[in-house]
C-alpha positions in Angstrom: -12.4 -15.1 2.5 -11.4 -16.0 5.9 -11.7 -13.2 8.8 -7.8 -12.5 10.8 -6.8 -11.4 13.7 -4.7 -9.0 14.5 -2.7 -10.7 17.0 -0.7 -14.1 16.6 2.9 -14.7 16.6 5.4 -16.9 14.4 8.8 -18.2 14.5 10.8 -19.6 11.1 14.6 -20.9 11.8 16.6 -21.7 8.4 20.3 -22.0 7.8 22.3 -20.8 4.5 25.4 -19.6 3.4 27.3 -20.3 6.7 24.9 -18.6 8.9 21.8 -19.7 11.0 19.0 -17.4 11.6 16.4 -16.8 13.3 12.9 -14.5 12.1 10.1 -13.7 15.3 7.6 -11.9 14.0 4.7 -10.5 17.2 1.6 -8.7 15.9 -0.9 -7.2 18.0 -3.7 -4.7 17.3 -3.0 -1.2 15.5 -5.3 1.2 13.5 -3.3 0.8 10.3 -0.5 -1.6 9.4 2.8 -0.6 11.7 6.4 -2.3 11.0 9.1 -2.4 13.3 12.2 -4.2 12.1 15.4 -5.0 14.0 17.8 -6.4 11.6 21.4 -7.0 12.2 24.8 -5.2 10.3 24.9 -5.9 6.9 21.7 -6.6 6.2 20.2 -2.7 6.2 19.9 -3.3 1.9 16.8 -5.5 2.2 14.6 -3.7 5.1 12.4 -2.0 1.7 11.6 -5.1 -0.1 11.0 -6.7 3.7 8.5 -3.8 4.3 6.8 -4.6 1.3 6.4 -8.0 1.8 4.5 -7.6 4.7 2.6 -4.9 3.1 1.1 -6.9 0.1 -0.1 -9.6 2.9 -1.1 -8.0 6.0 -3.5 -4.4 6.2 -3.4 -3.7 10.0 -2.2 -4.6 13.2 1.5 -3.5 15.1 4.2 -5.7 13.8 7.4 -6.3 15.7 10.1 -8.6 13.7 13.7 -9.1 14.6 16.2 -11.0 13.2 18.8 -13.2 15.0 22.1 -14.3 13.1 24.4 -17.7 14.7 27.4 -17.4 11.8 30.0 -20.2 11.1 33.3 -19.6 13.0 35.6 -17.8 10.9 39.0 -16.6 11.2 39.2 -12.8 12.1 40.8 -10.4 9.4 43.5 -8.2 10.6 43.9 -4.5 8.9 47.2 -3.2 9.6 47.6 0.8 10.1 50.3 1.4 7.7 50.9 4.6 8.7 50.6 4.7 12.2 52.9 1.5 12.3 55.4 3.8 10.1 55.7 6.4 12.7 55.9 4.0 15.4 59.1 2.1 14.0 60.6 5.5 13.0 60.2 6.4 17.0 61.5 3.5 17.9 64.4 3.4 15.8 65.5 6.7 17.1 65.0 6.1 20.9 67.2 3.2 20.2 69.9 4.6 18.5 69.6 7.6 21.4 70.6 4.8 23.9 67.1 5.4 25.3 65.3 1.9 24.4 65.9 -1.0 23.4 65.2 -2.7 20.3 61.5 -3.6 20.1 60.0 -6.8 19.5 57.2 -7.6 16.8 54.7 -8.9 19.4 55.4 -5.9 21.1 54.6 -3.2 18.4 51.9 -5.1 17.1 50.1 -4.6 20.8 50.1 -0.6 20.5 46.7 0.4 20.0 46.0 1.4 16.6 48.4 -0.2 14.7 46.3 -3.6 13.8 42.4 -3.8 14.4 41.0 -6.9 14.2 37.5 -7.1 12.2 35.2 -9.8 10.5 35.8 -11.0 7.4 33.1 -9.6 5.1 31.8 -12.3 2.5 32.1 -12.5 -1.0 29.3 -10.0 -2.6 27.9 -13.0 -4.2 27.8 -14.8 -0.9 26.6 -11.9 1.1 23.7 -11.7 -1.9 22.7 -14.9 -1.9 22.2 -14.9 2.4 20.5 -11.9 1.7 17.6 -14.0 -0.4 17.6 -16.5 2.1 16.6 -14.3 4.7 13.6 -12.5 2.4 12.5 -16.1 2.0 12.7 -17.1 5.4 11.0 -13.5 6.4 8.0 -14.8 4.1 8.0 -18.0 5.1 7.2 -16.6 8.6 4.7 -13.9 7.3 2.6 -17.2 6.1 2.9 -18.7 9.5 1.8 -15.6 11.6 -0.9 -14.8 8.9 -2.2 -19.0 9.8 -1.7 -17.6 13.7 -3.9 -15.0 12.8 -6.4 -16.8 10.8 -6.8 -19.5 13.6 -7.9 -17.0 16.3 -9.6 -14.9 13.5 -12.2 -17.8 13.0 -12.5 -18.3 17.0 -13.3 -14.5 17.4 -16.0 -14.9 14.1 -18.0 -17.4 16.2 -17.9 -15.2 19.3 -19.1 -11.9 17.4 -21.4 -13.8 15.5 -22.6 -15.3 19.2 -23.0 -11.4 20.0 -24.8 -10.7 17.0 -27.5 -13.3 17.6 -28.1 -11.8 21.3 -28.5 -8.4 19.7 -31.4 -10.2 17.6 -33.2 -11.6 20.0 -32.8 -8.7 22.6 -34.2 -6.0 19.0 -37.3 -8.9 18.9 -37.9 -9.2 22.8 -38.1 -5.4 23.0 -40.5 -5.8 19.4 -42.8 -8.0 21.6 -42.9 -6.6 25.0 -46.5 -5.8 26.2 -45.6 -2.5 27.1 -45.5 -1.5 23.6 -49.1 -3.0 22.4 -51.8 0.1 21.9 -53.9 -1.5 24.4 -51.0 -1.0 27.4 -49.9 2.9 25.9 -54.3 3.8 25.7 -54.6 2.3 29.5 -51.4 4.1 31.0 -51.9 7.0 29.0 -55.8 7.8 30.0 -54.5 6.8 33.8 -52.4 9.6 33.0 -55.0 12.2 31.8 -57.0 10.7 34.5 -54.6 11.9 37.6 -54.2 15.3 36.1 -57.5 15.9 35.6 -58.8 14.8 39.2 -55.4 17.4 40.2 -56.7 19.9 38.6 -60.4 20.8 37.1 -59.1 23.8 35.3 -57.3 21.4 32.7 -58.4 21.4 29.1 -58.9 17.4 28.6 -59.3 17.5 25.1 -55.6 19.5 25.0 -54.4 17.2 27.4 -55.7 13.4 25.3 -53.0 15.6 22.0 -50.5 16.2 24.3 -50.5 12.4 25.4 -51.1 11.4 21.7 -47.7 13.7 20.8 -45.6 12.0 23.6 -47.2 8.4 22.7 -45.8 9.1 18.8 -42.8 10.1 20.3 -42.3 7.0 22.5 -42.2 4.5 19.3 -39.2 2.7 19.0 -40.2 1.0 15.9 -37.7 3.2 13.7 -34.9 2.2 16.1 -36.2 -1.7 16.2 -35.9 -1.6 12.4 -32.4 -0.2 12.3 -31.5 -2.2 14.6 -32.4 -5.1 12.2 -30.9 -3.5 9.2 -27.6 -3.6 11.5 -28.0 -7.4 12.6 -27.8 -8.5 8.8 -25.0 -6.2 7.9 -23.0 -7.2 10.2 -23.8 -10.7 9.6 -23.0 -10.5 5.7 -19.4 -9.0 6.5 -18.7 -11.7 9.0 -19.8 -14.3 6.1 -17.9 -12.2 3.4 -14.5 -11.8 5.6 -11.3 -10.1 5.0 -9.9 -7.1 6.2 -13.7 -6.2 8.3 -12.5 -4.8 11.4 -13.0 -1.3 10.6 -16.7 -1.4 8.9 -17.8 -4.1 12.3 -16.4 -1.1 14.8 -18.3 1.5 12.3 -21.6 -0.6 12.4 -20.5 -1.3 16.5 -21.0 2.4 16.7 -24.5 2.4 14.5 -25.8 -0.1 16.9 -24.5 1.8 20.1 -26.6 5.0 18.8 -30.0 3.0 18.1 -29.8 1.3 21.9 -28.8 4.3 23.3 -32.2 5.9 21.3 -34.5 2.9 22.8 -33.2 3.6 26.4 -33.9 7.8 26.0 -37.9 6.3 24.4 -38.4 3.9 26.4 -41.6 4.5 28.6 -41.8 1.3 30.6 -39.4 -0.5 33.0 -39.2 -3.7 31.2 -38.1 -1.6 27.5 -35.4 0.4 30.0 -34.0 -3.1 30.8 -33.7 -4.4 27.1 -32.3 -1.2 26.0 -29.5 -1.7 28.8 -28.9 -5.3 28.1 -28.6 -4.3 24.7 -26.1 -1.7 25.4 -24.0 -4.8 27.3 -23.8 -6.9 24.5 -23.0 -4.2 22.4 -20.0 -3.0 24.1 -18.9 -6.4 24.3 -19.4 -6.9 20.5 -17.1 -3.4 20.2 -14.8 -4.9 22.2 -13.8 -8.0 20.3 -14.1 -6.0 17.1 -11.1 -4.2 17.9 -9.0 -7.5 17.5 -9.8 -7.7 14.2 -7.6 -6.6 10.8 
């Protein structure tokens, strides 16, 4: 299963039933899935089944989707006010026969406000069903094409973190191999140690003092933290193979591997581990950070 993105954008232009339109659809990243819909008059009946399009093929990420309508040139419908035009024609009929008017015109009585409005023609209800279907086909249409968008930078973001995931390794088997972990390099700086305190002070109990050293040698081993750090590497390396919907358990496991680095620096008794522990904390981050693009 391929991994996605949750960023990408798509455009899908069709034409039916005397009207060309227009779908955008923008995603970019979001904690859960997140619709926003800008649909024009007349087609508020189909915004549920639109929702649950996108819903069955996308889990995450902020969607924005609008809807742009050219329509056929049509005639304008006029709605004349019955009633209104009634009580104008009564008015003027007495204002004329008062001497105070004369006779009105029909150009000029249709001109008083109120008495026609122009509006669009509505379409047939089989007309206005059928462009409704052709707009849900065109809205999937472009859910395909923004869910290629997001495949394409999916598989270029899959090479990166798997890129980060390889550094991790070899940083987890540099800090496995430095000399300043061997017994040999922990006995020499450790008796050096016991060594200075002892010259410091004769009072000192030596044989207390080679426990206490042993006590803060055992706690010095990062070789838990190594192996966790391993156990990570592959997980994370198993989801990226597996794909899907992944984002979530990477920035989980992003947050696994921040905790075991973060461990290595506090243990670390030797310059040289402090340094991998921070250059693991680096790669990390940036690991984290591309994560968060992912559904």
């Amino acid at each position: 299963m391929p991994v996605q993105s949750m960023t990408g954008f798509a455009r899908h232009e069709d034409f039916a039933e005397g009207i060309e339109f227009v779908w955008e659809l923008r995603s970019v990243n979001g904690k859960s899935l997140d619709m926003r819909l800008r649909l024009p008059p007349g087609f508020e009946p189909i915004e549920a089944g639109l929702r649950r399009l996108a819903s069955s093929r996308l889990s995450r990420g902020n969607i924005q989707a609008s809807l742009q309508l050219k329509r056929e040139a049509s005639l304008p419908e006029f709605i004349v006010n019955d009633a209104m035009l009634a009580r104008v024609l009564t008015l003027s009929s007495r204002l004329v026969a008062d001497g105070h008017a004369a006779a009105p015109t029909a150009d000029g009585i249709l001109a008083i406000k109120g008495v026609v409005d122009i509006a669009e023609a509505r379409p047939e209800p089989e007309v206005e069903a059928r462009r409704h279907a052709a707009v849900t086909d065109g809205f999937a249409a472009a859910l395909d094409a923004l869910a290629i968008a997001r495949q394409s930078e999916g598989d270029a973001l899959r090479e990166i973190l798997l890129m980060r995931v390889d550094e991790i390794a070899s940083l987890v088997e540099r800090a496995e191999a430095d000399p300043a972990r061997s017994l040999e390099a922990i006995r020499q700086r450790l008796a050096s140690q016991v060594a200075d305190l002892l010259g410091a002070d004769a009072r000192l109990d030596e044989a207390r003092l080679h426990q206490e050293a042993a006590l803060l040698a055992t706690k010095a081993d990062i070789r838990e933290e190594l192996d966790r750090l391993r156990a990570h590497v592959d997980a994370a390396r198993a989801l990226l193979d597996h794909g899907g919907p992944i984002g979530r358990r990477l920035d989980f496991l992003s947050q696994e591997f921040n905790r075991e680095s973060n461990t290595v620096c506090s243990k670390s008794n030797a310059t040289s581990l402090t340094a991998i522990g921070l250059e693991l904390k680096v790669v990390i981050d940036q690991f984290r950070e591309q994560v968060q693009n992912l559904e």
